[in-house]
ROKOLNU-269263 format. One line per 5 residues: number of its first residue (from 1); their letters; for each residue x, y, z of C-alpha. Coordinates in steps of 0.05 Angstrom, whole numbers. Example, Ala and Ser with C-alpha at 12.3 -4.5 7.8 and 13.67 -1.06 7.14 Angstrom:
2
1	as	246/-90/156; 273/-21/143 .
//
This chain:
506
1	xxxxx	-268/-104/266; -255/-56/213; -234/14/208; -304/45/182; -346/15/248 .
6	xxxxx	-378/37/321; -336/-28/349; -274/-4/319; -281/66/345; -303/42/425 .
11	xxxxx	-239/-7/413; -190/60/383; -221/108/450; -213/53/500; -133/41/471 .
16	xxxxx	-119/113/474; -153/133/538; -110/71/575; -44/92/540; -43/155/555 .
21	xxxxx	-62/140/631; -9/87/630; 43/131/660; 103/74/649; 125/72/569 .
26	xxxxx	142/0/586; 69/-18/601; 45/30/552; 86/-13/497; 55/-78/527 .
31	xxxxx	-19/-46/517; -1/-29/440; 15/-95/432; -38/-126/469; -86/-73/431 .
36	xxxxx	-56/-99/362; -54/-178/378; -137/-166/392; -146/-118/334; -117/-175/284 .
41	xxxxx	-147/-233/321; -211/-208/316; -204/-207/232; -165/-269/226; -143/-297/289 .
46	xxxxx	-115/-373/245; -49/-327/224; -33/-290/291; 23/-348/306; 54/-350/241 .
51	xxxxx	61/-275/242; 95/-276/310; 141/-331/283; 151/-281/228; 175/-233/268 .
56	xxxxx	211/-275/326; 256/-300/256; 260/-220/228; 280/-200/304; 332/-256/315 .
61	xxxxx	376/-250/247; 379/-174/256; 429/-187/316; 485/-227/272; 466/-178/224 .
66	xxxxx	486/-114/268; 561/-142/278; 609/-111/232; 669/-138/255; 676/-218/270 .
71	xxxxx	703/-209/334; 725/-167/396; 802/-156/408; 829/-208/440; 900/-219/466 .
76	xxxxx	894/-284/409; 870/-231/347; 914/-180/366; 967/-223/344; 948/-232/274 .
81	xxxxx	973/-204/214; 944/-159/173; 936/-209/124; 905/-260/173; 857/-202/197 .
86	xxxxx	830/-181/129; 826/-254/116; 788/-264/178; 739/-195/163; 725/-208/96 .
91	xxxxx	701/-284/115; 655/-253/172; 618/-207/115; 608/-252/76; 570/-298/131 .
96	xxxxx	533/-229/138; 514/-226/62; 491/-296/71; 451/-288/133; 409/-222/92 .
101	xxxxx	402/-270/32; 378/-321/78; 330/-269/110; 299/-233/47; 294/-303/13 .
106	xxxxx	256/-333/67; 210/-273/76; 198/-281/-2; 181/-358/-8; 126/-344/50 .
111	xxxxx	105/-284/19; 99/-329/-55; 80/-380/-30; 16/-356/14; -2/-311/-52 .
116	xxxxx	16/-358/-110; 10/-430/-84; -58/-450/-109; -25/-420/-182; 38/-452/-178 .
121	xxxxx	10/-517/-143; -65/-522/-160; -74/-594/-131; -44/-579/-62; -79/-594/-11 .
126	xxxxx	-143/-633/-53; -122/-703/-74; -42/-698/-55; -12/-723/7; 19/-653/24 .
131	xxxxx	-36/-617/58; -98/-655/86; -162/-639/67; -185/-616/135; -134/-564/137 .
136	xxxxx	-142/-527/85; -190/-483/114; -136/-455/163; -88/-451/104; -104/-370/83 .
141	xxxxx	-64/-318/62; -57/-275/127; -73/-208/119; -27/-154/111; 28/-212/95 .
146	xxxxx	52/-164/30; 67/-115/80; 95/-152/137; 144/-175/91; 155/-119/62 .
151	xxxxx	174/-85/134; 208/-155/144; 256/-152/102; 270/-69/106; 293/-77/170 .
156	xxxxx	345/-139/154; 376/-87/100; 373/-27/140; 414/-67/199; 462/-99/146 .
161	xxxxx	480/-28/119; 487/-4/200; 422/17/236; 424/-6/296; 384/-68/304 .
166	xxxxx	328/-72/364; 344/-107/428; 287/-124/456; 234/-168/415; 185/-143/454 .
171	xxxxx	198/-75/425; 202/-105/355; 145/-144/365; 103/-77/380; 125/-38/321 .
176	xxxxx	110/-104/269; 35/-109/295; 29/-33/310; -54/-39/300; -68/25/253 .
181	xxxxx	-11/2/195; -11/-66/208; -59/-92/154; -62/-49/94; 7/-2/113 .
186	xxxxx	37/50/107; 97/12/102; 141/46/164; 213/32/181; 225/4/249 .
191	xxxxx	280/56/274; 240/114/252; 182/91/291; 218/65/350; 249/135/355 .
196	xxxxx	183/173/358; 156/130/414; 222/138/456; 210/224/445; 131/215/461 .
201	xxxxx	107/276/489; 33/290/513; -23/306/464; -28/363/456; -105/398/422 .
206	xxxxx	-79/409/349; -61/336/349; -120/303/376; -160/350/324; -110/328/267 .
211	xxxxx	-133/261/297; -192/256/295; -203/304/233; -158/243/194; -205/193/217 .
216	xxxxx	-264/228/191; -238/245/130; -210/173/116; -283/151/131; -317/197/92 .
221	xxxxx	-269/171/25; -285/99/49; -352/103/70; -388/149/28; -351/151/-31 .
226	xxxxx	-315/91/-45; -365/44/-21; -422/78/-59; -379/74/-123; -365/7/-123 .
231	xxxxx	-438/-17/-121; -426/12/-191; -366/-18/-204; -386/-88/-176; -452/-78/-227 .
236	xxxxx	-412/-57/-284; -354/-110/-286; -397/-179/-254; -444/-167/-329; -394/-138/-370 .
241	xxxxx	-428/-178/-431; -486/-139/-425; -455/-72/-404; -442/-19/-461; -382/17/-483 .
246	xxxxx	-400/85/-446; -419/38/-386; -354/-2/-389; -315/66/-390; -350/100/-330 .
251	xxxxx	-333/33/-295; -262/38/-304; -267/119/-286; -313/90/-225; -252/45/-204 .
256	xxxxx	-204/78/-205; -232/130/-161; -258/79/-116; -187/45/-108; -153/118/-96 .
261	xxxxx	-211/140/-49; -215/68/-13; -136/57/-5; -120/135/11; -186/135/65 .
266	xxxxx	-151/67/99; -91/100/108; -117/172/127; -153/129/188; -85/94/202 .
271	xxxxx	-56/163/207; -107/189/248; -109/140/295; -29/140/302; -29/199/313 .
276	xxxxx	-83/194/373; -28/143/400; 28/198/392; 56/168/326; 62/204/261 .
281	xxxxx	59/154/202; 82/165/138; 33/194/71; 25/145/23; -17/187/-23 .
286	xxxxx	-4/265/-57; -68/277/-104; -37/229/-152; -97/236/-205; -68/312/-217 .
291	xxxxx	-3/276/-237; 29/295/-310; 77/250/-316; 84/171/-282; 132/183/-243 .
296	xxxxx	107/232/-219; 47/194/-208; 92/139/-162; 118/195/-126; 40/211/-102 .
301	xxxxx	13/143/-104; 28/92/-52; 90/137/-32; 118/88/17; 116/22/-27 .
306	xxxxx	150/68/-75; 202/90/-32; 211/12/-21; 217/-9/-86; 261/55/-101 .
311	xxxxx	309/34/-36; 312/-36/-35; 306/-57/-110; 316/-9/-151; 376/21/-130 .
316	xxxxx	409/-47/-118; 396/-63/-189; 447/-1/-204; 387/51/-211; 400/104/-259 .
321	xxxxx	484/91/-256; 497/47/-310; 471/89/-366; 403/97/-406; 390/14/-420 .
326	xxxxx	415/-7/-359; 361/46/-324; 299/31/-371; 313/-52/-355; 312/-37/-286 .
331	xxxxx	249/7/-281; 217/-55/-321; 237/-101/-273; 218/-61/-216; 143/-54/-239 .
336	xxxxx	140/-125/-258; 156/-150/-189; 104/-85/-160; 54/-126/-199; 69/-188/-175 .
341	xxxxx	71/-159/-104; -4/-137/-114; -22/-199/-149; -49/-264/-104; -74/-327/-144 .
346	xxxxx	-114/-333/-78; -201/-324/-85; -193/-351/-151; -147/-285/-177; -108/-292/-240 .
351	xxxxx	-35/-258/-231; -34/-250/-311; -74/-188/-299; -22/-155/-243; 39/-178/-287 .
356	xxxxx	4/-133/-351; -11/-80/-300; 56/-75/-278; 88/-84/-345; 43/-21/-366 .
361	xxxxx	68/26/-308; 131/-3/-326; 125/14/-400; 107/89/-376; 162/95/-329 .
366	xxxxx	218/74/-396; 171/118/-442; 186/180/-397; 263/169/-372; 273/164/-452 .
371	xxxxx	227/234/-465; 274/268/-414; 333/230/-448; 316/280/-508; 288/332/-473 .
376	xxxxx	351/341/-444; 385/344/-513; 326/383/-555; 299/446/-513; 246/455/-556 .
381	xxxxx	218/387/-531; 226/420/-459; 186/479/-486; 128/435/-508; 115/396/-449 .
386	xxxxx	130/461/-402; 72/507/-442; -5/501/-419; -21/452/-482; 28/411/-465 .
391	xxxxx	20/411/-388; -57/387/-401; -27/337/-460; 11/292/-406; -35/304/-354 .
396	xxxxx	-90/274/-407; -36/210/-429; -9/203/-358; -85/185/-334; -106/148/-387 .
401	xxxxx	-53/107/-375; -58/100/-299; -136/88/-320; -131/33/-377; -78/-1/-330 .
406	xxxxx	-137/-6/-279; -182/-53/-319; -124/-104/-313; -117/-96/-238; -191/-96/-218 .
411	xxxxx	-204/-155/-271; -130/-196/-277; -170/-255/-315; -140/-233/-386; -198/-266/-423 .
416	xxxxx	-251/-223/-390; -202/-157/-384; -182/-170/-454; -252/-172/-469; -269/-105/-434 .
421	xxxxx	-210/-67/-470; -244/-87/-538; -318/-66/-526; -284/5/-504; -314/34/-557 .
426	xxxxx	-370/22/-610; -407/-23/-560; -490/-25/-537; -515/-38/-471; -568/-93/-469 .
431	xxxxx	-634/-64/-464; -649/-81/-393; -582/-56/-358; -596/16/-364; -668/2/-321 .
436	xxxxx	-633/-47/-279; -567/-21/-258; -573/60/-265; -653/72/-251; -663/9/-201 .
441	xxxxx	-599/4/-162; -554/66/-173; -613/122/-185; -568/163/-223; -564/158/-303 .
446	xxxxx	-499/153/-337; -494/223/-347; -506/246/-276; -451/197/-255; -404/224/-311 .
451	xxxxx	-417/305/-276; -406/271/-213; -345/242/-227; -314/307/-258; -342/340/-190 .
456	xxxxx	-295/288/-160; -228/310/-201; -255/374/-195; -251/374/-119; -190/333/-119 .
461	xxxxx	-159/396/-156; -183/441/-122; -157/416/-46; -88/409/-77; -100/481/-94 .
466	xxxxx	-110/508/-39; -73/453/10; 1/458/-32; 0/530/-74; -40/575/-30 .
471	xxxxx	-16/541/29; -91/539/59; -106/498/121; -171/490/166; -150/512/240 .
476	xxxxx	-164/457/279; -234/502/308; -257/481/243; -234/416/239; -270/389/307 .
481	xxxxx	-334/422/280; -329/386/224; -314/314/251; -388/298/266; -415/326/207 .
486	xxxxx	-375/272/177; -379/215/218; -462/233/216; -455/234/136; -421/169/138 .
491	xxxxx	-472/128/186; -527/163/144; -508/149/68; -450/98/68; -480/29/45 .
496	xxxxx	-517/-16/95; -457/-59/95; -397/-39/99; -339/-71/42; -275/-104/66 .
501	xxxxx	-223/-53/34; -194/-71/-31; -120/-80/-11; -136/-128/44; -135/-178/-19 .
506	x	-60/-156/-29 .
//
């Protein structure tokens, strides 16, 4: 069952029309859960155990977690010193440092080892006693793991610096397999969607329109965008050998369009059907192709693994506090592990290519703390990159970067991504591709797909135009008019078959 599907949508309107007739929230809870466990079953049902176990572990250290103080007053304590008692308190933290470090480690062995055992371990489970032969069938990366951790391990920190922790597994249990995020995110903090179910107030029109309006949209990016573009894509980078330089480089444009518009049309169909269930999820994408700067970019591209990395990593690592070197080695460090988070050594994937990706974004990220380093000491600098030139200057670097980057994450084998980078430029086709892949398959020459990729950017530009400067939105009359237009363009010109979405590998 996947987002972009009639089953998915009977299985969304049967979930909503029995929640919302469920007049006890307690039973509503226990349908959301029930809804998720046969949401994920039906994709990979092999992992549904471990994940509970997951959680059950995540649930049952946040408790010891939530006590600040080692004990209650007792007629005993209250006879201590203050000597004892500090003694006594700073002993009782430091069990509660080692139960977090206990918690984020062991969320980060499963999380390595499902991704990077067959790298780090290539014979497991072939000739070596460790895993039989007849199991490793069952022995797959659960999907959504990257995020489940991710969530995981957020909510042991949040507890350890004082949220309250949940009470009731039950409760916990809901929010971790919550259906719509549960897979491919957003990533969502447990006490921020606990809260909104506990304040749940009936739908109201606007947000069954906003609803459904996200789900169409989201399927529309998926469907007949993103799924067109990578028959391209697939075409382009399976015979890269016989591909030329102008085809190599609409395949990279081609990609990264397809990732944006695949990942961002997930998520708007999360959204949408959250909010259907009377939960508002979190963006995790801002137009970041209109970005100037990367970071800017990481503040509009996958917002909430960015607000991770930004809360739980990188200010831990002393963020920008302990001066310019000290900031720069951090943001390096950061991306690094965000490439190794995306990277899997699962399906025969090569993590080199993730690491390079990372250490690229990384690269930007040093490249432009040190510009405003100087910026801040040479106003004439400021001047530059504040005037029109300069404006469409970092806009031009900013996505060439963000593009080139892609070629390592859509092909992290560095001999064959290595390969691509060379032929850039300066490189012919064979004579049969341009018949086989653009007349016979795509029906558009390279040129049409060129104009229809600026149309793309162009209309990317133009909705942040209107949606964030003129402050232009479609009343929700609109909107509901709209919805089957969509959902009719979809079942007419999407692909036959529909493509798993590309972060389901991450």
């Amino acid at each position: 069952m996947t987002f972009v599907s009639i089953l998915y949508g009977l299985f969304l309107l049967s979930t909503v029309i029995l929640y919302w007739g469920i007049p006890n929230r307690r039973f509503r809870l226990g349908l959301i859960l029930t809804a998720s466990v046969i949401f994920y079953g039906s994709i990979q049902l092999q992992s549904l155990p471990f994940l509970l176990l997951m959680a059950w572990g995540t649930f049952a250290l946040g408790q010891p977690l939530s006590e600040t103080t080692p004990t209650q007053p007792t007629d005993q304590t209250k006879t201590l010193s203050n000597e004892a008692w500090t003694k006594l308190e700073r002993r009782w933290q430091e069990r509660r440092r080692w139960l977090l470090t206990a918690g984020i480690a062991l969320n980060v062995v499963i999380l390595v080892g499902f991704k990077y055992a067959p790298f780090l371990f290539p014979d497991l489970g072939r000739d070596g006693p460790v895993l039989a032969p007849w199991l490793d069938p069952y022995f797959v990366m659960p999907l959504g793991i990257s995020f489940f951790s991710f969530e995981c391990i957020a909510y042991l920190i949040d507890v350890f610096r004082g949220a309250p922790p949940s009470q009731n597994f039950f409760e916990f249990a809901a929010y971790k397999f919550y259906f719509p995020k549960l897979i491919s995110g957003p990533i969502t903090r447990f006490h921020q969607w606990f809260e909104q179910w506990q304040l749940q107030h009936p739908l109201k029109i606007e947000q069954v329109t906003d609803g459904l309006w996200l789900i169409a949209s989201g399927a529309i990016k998926k469907g007949l965008l993103a799924d067109n573009l990578a028959i391209f894509v697939n075409l382009c980078f399976e015979n890269t050998q016989r591909a030329g330089s102008v085809d190599l480089q609409l395949a990279v444009i081609a990609y990264g369009l397809q990732l944006y518009l695949d990942f961002s049309g997930y998520v708007d169909m999360a959204r949408g059907s959250a909010l259907l269930l009377g939960w508002t999820l979190p963006e995790n994408f801002n137009f970041p192709y209109i970005s100037t700067s990367i970071a800017d970019f990481w503040r509009r591209w996958h917002i909430t693994l960015g607000s991770w990395l930004r809360n739980y990593l990188y200010f831990p690592l002393g963020g920008s506090r302990r001066g310019l070197l000290r900031t720069c080695m951090n943001l390096m460090v950061v991306m690094l592990l965000a490439g190794l988070w995306h990277g899997s050594a699962t399906a025969g994937m090569n993590p080199a290519g993730f690491v390079v990706w990372g250490a690229i974004h990384g690269a930007g990220l040093v490249i432009h703390r040190l510009n405003d380093s100087l910026s801040q000491r040479w106003q004439g600098l400021t001047a530059l990159w504040q005037s029109i030139p300069g404006v469409v200057l970092a806009w031009l670097l900013t996505q060439g970067m963000v593009f080139f980057s892609w070629i390592f994450f859509r092909l992290p084998d560095l001999q064959v991504s290595g390969w691509v980078v060379r032929h850039l430029w300066g490189h012919s086709r064979d004579s049969q591709f341009l018949d086989l892949v653009y007349l016979e398959t795509v029906g558009w020459m390279p040129e049409q797909l060129a104009i229809a990729f600026l149309g793309i950017f162009a209309a990317m530009f133009l909705a942040h135009f209107f949606r964030h400067i003129l402050n232009v939105q479609l009343n929700w009359h609109v909107k509901i008019a709209l919805v089957p237009i969509c959902w009719y363009a979809v079942l007419l010109f999407a692909p036959e078959d529909s493509l798993p979405y590309i972060y389901f590998d991450f």
